[in-house]
C-alpha positions in Angstrom: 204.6 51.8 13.5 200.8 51.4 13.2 198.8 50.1 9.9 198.4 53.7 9.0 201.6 54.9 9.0 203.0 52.1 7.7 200.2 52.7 4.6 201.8 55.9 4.1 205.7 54.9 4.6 206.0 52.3 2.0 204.9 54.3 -1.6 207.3 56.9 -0.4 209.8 54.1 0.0 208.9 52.4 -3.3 209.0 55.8 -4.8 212.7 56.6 -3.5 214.2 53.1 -4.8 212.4 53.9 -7.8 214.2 57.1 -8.0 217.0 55.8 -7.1 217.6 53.1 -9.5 216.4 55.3 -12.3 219.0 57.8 -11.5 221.7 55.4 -11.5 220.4 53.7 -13.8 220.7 57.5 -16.2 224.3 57.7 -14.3 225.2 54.6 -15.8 223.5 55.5 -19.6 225.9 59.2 -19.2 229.1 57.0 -18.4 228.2 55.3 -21.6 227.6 58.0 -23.8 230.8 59.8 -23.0 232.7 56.6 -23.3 236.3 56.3 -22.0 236.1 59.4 -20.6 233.9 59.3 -18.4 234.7 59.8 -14.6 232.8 59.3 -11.4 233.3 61.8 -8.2 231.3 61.8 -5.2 229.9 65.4 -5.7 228.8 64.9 -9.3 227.4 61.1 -9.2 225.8 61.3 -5.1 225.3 65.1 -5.0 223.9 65.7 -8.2 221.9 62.7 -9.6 221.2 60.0 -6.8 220.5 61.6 -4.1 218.5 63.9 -6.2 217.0 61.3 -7.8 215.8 59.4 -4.3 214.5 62.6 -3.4 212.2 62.9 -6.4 211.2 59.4 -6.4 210.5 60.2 -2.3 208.1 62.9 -4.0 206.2 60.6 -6.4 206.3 58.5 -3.7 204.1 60.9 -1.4 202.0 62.6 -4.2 200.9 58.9 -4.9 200.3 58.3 -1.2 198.3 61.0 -1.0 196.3 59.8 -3.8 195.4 56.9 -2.4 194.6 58.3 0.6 191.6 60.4 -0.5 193.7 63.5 -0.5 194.9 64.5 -4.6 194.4 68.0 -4.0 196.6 71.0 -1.7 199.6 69.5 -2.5 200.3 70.7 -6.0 203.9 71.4 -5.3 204.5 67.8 -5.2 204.7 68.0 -9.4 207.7 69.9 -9.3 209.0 67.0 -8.1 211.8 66.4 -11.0 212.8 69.9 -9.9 214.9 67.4 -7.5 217.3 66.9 -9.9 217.8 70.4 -10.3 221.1 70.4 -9.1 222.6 70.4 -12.3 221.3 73.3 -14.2 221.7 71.1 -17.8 218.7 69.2 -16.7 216.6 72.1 -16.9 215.3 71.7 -20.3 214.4 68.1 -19.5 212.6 68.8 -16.4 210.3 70.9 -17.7 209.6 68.8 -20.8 208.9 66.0 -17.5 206.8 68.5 -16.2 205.0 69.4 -19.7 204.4 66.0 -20.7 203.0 64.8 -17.0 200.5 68.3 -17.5 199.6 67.5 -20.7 198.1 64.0 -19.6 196.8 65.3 -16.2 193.2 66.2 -17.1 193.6 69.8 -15.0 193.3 71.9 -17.0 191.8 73.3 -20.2 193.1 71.2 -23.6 194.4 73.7 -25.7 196.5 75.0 -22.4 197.7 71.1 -21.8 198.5 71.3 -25.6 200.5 74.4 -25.6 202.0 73.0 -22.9 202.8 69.4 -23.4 203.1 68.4 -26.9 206.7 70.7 -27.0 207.2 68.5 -24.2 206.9 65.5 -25.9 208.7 66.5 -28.9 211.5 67.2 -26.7 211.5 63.9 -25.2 211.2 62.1 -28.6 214.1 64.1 -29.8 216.6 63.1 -27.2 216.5 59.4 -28.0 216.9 60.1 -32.0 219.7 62.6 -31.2 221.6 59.8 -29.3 220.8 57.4 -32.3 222.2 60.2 -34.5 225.4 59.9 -32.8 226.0 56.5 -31.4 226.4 53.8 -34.1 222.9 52.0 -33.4 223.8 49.4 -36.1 226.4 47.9 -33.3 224.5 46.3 -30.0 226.1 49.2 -27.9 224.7 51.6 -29.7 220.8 50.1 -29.9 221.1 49.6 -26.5 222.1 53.3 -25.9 219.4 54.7 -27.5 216.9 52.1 -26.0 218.4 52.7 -23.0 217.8 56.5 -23.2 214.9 56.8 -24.4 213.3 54.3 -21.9 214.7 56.7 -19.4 212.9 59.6 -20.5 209.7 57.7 -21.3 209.0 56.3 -17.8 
């Protein structure tokens, strides 16, 4: 593997770790919100949010190479990338406020069509963190973390 290549490899790599700790990371917040009943299955927890979740990471990952490589533009399907986790249609809302929120800071557009678009976004994504609040006890340290835990999720 020459200098190059090796250039391109390793934000793709970074990106997929990323991705993949933050999806098991979110795997492991979900286990905690539903509490005892929780339950892990190979489908569900590989199929459905870390593999997913590598591949999206994989994306950043090549969207950032290409960035740094001179190249930003003809690759604008790379920011559908949380379109990943897709795989589970109850993400949906989440994605696109993921999408939203990265649109409304990417300087591509107009502002009032980043507005319209982004700051429902980021309403969204400040009300998932105070709904968890709202129903975990956040006075207990399981409960702060939660909500921490969540909306650090969301937020990076």
């Amino acid at each position: 593997m020459d200098a190059t290549t090796a250039g391109r490899a390793m934000p793709i790599l970074v990106g997929a770790v990323g991705g993949l700790a933050w999806a098991a990371s979110m795997r492991g917040m979900m286990a905690q919100l539903a509490g005892a009943d929780s339950t892990f299955h190979w489908l569900g927890t590989f199929g459905f949010i870390l593999i997913p979740g590598t591949a999206m990471g994989a994306l950043f990952g090549w969207a950032f190479a290409r960035r740094i490589a001179g190249r930003p533009r003809g690759a604008a399907w790379l920011t559908l990338a949380p379109f990943a986790m897709a795989a589970d249609p109850a993400t949906l809302p989440l994605l696109a406020a993921f999408i939203g929120a990265g649109f409304l800071f990417s300087h591509r557009s107009r502002r009032w069509v980043r507005l319209l678009a982004g700051i429902p976004s980021l309403l969204m994504l400040a009300a998932v963190p105070i709904g968890v609040a709202l129903i975990s006890d956040i006075s207990t340290p399981h409960g702060a973390w939660l909500t921490v835990q969540i909306g650090a999720l969301l937020w990076v």
